[in-house]
Wavefront OBJ file of the C-alpha trace (Angstrom):
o trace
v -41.532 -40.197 -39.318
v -38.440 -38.497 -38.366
v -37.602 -41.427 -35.691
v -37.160 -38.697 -32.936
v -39.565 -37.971 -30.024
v -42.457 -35.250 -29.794
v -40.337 -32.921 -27.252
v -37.223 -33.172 -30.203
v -39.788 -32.146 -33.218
v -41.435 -29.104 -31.216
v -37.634 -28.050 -30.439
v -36.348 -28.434 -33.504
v -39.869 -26.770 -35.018
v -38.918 -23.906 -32.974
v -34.956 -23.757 -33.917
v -34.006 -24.682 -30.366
v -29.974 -25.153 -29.975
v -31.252 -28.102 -28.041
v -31.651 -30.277 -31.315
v -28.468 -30.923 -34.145
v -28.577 -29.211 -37.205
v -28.889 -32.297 -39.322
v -32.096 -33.739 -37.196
v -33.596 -30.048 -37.613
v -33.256 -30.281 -41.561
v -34.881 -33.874 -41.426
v -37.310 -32.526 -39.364
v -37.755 -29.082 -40.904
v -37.994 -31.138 -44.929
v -40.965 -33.541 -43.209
v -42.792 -30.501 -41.955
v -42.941 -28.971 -45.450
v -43.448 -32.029 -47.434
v -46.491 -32.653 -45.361
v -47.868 -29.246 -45.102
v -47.245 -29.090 -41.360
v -47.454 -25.110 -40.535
v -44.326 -23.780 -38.148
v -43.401 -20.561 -37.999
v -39.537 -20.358 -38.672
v -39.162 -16.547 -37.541
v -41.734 -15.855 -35.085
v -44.284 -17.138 -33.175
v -47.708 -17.172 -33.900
v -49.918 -14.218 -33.219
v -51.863 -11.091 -34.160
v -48.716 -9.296 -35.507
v -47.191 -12.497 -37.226
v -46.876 -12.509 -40.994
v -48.725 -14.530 -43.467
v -45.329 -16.309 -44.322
v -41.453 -15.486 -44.707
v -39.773 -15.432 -48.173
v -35.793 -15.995 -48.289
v -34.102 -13.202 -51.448
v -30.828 -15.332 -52.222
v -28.222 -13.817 -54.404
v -25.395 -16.485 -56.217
v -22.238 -14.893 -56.854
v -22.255 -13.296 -59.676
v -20.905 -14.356 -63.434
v -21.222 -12.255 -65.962
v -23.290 -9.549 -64.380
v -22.076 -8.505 -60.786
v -25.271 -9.782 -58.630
v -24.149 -7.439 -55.998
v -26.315 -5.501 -53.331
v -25.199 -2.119 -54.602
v -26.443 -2.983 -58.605
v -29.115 -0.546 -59.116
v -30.714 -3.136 -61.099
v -30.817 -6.141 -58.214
v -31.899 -3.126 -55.870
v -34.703 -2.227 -57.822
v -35.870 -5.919 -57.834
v -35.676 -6.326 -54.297
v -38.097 -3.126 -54.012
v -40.346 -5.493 -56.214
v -40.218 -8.369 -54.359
v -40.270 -6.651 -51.389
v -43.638 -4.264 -52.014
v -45.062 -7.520 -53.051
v -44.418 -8.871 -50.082
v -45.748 -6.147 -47.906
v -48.940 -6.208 -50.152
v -49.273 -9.889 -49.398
v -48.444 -9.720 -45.447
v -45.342 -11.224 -45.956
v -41.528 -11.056 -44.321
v -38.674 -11.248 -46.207
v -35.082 -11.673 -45.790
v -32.071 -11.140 -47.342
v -29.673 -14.370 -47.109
v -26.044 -13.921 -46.358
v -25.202 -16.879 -47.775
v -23.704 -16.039 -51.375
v -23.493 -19.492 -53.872
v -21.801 -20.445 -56.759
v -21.662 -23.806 -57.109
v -24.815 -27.149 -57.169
v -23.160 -28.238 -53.851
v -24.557 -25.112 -51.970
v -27.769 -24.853 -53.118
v -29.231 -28.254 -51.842
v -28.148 -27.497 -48.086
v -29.241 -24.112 -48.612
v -32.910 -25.109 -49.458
v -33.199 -27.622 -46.791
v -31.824 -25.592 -43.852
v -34.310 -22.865 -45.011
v -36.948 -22.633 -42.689
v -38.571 -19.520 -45.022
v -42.182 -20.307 -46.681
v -40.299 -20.441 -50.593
v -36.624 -19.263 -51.512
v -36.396 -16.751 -53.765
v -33.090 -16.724 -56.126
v -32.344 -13.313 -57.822
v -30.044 -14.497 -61.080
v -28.910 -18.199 -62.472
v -25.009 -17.223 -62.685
v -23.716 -20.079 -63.873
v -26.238 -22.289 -61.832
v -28.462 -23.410 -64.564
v -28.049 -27.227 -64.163
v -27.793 -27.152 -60.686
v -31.132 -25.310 -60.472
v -32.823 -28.279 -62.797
v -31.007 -31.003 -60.160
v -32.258 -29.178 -57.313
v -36.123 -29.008 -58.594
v -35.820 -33.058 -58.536
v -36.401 -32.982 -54.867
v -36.989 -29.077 -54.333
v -40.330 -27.272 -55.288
v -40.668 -24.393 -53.223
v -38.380 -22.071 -55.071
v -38.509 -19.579 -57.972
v -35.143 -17.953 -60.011
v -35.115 -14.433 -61.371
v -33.453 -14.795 -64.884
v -33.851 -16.045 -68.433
v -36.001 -18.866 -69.537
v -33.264 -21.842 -70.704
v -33.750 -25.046 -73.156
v -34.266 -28.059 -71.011
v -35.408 -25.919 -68.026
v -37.623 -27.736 -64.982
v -37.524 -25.286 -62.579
v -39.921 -22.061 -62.219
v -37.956 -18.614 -63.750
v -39.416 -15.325 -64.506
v -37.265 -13.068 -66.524
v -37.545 -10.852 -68.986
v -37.872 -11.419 -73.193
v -34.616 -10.602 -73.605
v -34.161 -11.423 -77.305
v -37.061 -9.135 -78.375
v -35.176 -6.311 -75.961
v -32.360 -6.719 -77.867
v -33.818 -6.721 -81.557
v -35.974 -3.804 -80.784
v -32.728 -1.613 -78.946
v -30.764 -2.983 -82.340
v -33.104 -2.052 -85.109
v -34.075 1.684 -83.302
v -30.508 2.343 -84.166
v -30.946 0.882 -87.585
v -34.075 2.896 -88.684
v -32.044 5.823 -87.225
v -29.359 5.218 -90.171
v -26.699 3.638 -87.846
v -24.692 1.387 -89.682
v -21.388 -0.116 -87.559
v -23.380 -0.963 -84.479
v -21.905 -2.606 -81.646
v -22.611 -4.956 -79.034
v -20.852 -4.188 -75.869
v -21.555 -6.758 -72.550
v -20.607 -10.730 -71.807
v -22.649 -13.021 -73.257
v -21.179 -15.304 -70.747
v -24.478 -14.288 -68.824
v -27.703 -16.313 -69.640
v -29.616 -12.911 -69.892
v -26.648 -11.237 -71.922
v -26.463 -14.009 -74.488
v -30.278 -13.621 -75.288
v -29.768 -10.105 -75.979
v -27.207 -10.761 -78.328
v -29.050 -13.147 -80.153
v -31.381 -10.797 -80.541
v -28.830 -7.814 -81.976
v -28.238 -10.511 -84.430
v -31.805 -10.944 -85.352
v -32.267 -7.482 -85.626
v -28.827 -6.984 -87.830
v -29.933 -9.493 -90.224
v -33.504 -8.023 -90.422
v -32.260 -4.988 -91.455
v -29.669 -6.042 -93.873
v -25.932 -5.347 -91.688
v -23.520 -7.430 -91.279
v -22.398 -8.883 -87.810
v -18.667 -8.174 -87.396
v -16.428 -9.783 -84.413
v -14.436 -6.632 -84.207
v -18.023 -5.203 -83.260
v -19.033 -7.360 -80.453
v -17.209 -5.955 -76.889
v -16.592 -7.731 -73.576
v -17.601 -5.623 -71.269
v -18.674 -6.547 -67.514
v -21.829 -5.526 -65.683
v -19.941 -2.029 -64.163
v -19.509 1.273 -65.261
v -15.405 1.142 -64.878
v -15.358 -2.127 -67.101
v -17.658 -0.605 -70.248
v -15.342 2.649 -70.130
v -11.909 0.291 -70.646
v -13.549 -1.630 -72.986
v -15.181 0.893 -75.211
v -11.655 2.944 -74.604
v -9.902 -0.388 -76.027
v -12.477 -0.320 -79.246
v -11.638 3.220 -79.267
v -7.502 3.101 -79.452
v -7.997 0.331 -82.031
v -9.319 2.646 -84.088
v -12.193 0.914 -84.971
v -15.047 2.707 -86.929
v -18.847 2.570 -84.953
v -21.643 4.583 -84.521
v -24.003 2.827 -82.590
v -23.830 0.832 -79.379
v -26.562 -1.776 -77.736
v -25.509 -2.180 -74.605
v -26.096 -5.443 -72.042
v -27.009 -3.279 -69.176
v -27.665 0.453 -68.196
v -24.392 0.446 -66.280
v -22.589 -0.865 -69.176
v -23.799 2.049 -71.560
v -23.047 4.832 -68.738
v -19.641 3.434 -68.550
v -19.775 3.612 -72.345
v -21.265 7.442 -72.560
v -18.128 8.445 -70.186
v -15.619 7.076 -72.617
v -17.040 8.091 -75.856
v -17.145 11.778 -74.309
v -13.746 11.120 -72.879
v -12.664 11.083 -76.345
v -14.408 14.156 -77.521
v -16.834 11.835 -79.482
v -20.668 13.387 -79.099
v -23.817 11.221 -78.367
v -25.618 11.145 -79.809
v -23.634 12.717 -82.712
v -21.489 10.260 -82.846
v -22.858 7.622 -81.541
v -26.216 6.475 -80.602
v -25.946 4.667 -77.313
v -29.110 2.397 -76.027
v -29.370 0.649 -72.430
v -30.908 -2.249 -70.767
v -33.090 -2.194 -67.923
v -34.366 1.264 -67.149
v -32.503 1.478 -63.984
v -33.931 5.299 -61.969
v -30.983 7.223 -62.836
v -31.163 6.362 -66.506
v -33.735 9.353 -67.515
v -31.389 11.755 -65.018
v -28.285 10.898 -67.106
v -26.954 13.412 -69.766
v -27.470 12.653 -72.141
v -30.515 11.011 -71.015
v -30.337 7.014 -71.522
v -32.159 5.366 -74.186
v -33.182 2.113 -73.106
v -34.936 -1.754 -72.870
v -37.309 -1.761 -69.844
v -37.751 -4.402 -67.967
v -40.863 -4.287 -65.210
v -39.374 -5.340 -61.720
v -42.664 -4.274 -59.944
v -44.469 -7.273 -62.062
v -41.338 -8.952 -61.638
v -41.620 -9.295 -57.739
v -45.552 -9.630 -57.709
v -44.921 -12.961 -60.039
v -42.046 -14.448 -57.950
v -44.087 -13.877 -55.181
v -47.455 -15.054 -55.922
v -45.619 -18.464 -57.209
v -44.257 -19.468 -54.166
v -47.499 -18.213 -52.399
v -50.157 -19.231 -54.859
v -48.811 -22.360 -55.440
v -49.651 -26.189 -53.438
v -46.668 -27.178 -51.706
v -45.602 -29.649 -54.919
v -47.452 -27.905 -57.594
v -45.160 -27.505 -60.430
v -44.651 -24.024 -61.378
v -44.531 -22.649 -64.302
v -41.818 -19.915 -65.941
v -43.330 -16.405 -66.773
v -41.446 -14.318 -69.691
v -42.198 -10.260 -69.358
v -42.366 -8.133 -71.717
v -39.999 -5.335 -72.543
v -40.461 -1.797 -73.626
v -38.280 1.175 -75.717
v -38.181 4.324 -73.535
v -36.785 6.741 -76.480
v -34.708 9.388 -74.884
v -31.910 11.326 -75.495
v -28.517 8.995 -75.658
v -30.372 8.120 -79.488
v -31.169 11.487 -80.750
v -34.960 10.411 -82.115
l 1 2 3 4 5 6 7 8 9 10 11 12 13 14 15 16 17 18 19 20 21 22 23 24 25 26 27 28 29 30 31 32 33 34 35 36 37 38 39 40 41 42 43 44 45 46 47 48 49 50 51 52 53 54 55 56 57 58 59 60 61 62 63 64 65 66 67 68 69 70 71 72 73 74 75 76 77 78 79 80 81 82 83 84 85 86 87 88 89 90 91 92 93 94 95 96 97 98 99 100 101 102 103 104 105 106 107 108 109 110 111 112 113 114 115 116 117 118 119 120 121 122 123 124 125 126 127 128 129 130 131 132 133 134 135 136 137 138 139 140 141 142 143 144 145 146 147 148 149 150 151 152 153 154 155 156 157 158 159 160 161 162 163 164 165 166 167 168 169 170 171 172 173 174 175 176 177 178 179 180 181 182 183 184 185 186 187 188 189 190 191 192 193 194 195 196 197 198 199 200 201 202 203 204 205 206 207 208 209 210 211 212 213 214 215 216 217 218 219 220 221 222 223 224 225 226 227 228 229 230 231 232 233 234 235 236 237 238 239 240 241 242 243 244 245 246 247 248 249 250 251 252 253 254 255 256 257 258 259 260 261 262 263 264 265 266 267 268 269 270 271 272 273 274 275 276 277 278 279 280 281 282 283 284 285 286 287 288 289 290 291 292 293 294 295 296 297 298 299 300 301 302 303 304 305 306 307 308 309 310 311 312 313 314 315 316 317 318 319 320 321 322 323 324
């Protein structure tokens, strides 16, 4: 099929400099399309894995899909234990992208068993382009309108409407909304603040809803910028648990008490969150389930089943940053 001899195939099977890396992506494509088993790490044996899974991380929009984010780390420990569990390898790709003309090479120069993509950034039609011709991957992140590829994310609207009306039935009137909604997953929680707003009867204000980047340093500026505008609040959902540390240093910073002052609620549940003070009140989302479900798809799954998108559930964890 591939036009090339049987010596060139078992070279290129094997990743042998031997063989040009366009004939070993023609080769490599064939192999998977027709469920032909190589091993792209190892060779076979008592000690090999089951199969290899590739964790790919696009650069980052709107939250700052970096290595270091407690949040991406604890995901990686997801997918990672449920690759242990399942006899599985996985890697960590060096490659970084951020635009549809990376993604295509990426997938067919993989050699892994499925690809594994932790966050859409801005990728979200390049993701439904690439599951024209791609099947075997799965993306971490929200669930989108017109979406074809495989996702498994989090219900981020009812994580924001529950963080937003806790502060409500806590008497919290001016209640703001501090993160990017640039972000797929941001912009779900905010839709869901202003579910919860018009539940309970407030208003949605623009002077209420703060920029604010996935880092610590970027929710303190901003939330020190709401601050010297002298704008009234007493309640803050925040996008992420980074972005409502960053948000406890500043309001404390300016003498302001939480929760006093101001009720402050997170997003995620990230470890350090409970050994804050005050301790962080917050949306929890499951990465454990998280990794066993990006897993199992590309495992579970024929080599051109479609798969289909999971949505978790999120929790409250009531703690201290609320004051009830």
């Amino acid at each position: 099929m591939a036009g090339v001899s049987i010596t060139t195939v078992s070279r290129a099977l094997n990743d042998s400099g031997a063989v040009n890396i366009q004939t070993k992506q023609q080769i490599w494509k064939l192999a998977r399309e027709h469920s032909y088993p190589f091993r792209g790490y190892m060779p076979a044996g008592p000690t090999a894995a089951a199969a290899t899974l590739t964790v790919v991380i696009p650069r980052p929009q709107g939250r700052g899909a970096q290595l270091s984010d407690p949040f991406i780390l604890e995901l990686i420990a997801g997918v990672g234990d449920a690759a242990r569990a399942r006899g599985c390898d996985f890697i960590i790709s060096h490659v970084s992208p951020a635009g549809p003309d990376e993604l295509l090479p990426l997938m067919e120069s993989n050699r892994a068993s499925g690809v594994i993509f932790l966050g859409q950034s801005s990728l979200h039609s390049a993701f439904n382009r690439l599951a024209e011709t791609q099947s075997r991957f799965a993306v971490w992140g929200a669930e989108l309108p017109r979406q074809t590829y495989c996702s498994v994310g989090s219900d981020n609207p009812l994580g924001g409407r529950r963080a937003t009306l806790h502060l409500a039935r806590l008497g919290r009137q001016r209640i703001v909304f501090l993160g990017d909604i640039e972000a797929p997953e941001a912009m779900q929680r905010y839709q869901g603040y202003l579910a919860a707003l018009q539940e309970t009867g407030l208003s949605p204000e623009q002077d209420l809803r703060v920029p604010a980047h996935f880092g610590i340093e970027a929710a303190e500026a901003s939330v020190d910028a709401l601050i010297g505008r002298r704008i009234k609040f007493d309640g803050i959902v925040a996008a992420s648990d980074l972005i409502a540390l960053g948000a406890i240093r500043s309001l404390l910073r300016a003498g302001m008490s939480v929760p006093g002052d101001v009720s402050v609620v997170g997003f995620d549940d990230v470890p350090f969150a409970r050994y804050s003070r005050p301790a962080l009140t917050t949306i929890r989302q499951d990465t454990a389930l998280a990794g066993r479900l990006l897993v199992s798809k590309l495992l579970n799954s024929d080599v051109n089943a479609e798969l289909k998108s999971e949505r978790l559930p999120t929790d409250l964890v009531v703690r201290e940053s609320c004051g009830a």
